[in-house]
Backbone as ProteinMPNN parsed JSONL, in Angstrom:
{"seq_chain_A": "XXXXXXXXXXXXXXXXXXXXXXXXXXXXXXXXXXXXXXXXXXXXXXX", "coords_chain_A": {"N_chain_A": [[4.296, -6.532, -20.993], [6.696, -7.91, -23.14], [10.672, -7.027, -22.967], [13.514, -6.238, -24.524], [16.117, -5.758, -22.4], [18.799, -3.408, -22.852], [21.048, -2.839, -21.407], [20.739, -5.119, -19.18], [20.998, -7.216, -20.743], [18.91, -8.967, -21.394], [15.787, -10.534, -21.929], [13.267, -8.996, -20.244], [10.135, -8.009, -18.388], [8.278, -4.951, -19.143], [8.139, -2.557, -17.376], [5.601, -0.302, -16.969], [4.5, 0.654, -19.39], [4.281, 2.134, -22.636], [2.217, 3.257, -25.234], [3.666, 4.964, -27.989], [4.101, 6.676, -31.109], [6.184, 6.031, -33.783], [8.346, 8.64, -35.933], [8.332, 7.866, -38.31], [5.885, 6.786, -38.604], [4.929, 4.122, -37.537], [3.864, 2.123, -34.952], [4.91, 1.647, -31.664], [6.31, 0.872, -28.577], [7.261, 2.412, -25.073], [8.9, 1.878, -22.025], [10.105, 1.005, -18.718], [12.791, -0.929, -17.606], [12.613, -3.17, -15.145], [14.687, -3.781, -13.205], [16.782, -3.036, -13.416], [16.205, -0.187, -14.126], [16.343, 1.347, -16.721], [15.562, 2.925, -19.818], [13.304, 1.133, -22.339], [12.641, 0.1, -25.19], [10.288, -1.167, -27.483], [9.657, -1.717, -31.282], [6.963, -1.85, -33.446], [5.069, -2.824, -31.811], [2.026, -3.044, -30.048], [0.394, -1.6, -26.88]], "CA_chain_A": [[4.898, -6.663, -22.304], [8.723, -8.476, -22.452], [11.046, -6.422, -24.537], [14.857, -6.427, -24.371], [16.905, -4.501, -22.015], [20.805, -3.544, -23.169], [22.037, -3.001, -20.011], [20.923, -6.332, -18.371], [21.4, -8.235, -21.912], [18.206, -10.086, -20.827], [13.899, -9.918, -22.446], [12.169, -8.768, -18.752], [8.889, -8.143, -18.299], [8.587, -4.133, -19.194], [7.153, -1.707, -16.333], [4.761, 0.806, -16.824], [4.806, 0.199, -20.891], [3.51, 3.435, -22.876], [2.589, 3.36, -26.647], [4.159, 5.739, -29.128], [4.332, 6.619, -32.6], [7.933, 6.846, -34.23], [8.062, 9.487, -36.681], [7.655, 6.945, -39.305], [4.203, 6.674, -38.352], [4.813, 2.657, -37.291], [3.595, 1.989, -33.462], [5.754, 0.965, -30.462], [6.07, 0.826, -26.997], [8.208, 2.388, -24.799], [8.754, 1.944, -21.023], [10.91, 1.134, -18.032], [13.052, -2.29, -16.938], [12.451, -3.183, -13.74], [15.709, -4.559, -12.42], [18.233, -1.872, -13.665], [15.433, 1.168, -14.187], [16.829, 1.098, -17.819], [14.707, 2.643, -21.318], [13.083, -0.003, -22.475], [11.87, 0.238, -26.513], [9.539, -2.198, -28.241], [9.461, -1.557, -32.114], [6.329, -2.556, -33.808], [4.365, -3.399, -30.598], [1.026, -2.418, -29.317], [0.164, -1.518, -25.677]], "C_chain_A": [[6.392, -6.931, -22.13], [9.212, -7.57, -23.571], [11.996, -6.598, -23.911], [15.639, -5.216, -23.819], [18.599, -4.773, -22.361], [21.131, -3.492, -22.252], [21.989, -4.225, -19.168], [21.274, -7.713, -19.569], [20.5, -9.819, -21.702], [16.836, -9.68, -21.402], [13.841, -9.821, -20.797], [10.911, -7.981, -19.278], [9.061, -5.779, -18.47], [7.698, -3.47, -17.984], [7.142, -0.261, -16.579], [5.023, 1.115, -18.489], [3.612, 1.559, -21.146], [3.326, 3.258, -24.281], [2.608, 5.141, -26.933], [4.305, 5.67, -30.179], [5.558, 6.769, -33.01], [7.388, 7.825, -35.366], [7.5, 9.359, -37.647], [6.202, 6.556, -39.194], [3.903, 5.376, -37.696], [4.491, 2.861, -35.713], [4.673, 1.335, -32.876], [5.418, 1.94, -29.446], [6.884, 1.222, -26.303], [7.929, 2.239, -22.808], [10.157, 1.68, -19.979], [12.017, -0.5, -17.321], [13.114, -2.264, -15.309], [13.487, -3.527, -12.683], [16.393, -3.191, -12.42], [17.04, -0.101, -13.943], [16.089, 1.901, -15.587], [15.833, 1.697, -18.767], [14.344, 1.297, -22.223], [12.579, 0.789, -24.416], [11.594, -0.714, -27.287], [9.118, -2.053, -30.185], [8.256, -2.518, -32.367], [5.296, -3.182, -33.038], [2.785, -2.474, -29.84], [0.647, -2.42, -27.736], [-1.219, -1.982, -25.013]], "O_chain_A": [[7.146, -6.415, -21.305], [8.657, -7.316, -24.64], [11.868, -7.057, -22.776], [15.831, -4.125, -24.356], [19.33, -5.755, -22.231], [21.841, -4.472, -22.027], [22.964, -4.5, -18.47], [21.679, -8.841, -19.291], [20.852, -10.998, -21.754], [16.629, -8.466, -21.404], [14.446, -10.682, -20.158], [10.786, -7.457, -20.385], [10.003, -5.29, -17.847], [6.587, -3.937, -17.732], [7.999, 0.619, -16.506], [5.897, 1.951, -18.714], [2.653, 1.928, -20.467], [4.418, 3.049, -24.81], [1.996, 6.095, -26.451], [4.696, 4.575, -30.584], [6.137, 7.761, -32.567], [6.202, 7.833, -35.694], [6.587, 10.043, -38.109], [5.638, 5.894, -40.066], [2.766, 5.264, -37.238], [4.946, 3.901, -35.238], [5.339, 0.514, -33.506], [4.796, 2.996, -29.32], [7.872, 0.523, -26.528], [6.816, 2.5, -22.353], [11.235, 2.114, -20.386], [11.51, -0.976, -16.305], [13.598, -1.435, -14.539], [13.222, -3.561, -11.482], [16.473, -2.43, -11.456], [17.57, 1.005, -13.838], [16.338, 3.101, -15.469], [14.847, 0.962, -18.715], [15.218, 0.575, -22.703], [12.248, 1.965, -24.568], [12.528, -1.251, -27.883], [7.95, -2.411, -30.342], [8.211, -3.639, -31.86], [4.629, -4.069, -33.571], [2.789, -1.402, -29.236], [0.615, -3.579, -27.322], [-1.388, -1.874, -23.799]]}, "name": "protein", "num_of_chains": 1, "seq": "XXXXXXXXXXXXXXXXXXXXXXXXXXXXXXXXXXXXXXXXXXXXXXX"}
C-alpha cells in the first residue's frame, strides 16, 4: 500500500501496513516507511 511519508516528502511503498479504526469510526491504515523507518498513516484506506 503507497501512502505519504513527511519525513522523506515522497508516496513509498508502506511496510508491514496494519488496519485501524480512528475514533470516528472511518477505516485506515497505519504502518512503517521503509527508507527512513518513519509512521506512516493512510486515511480512508483498507488493508
Amino acid at each position: 500500500m503507497e501512502a505519504y511519508c513527511l519525513k522523506c516528502r515522497e508516496k513509498r511503498e508502506m511496510k508491514d501496513p496494519t488496519q485501524v479504526t480512528m475514533k470516528n469510526g472511518k477505516p485506515a491504515a497505519s504502518g512503517v516507511c521503509p527508507v527512513c523507518s518513519t509512521k506512516m498513516f493512510k486515511i480512508g484506506a483498507t488493508v
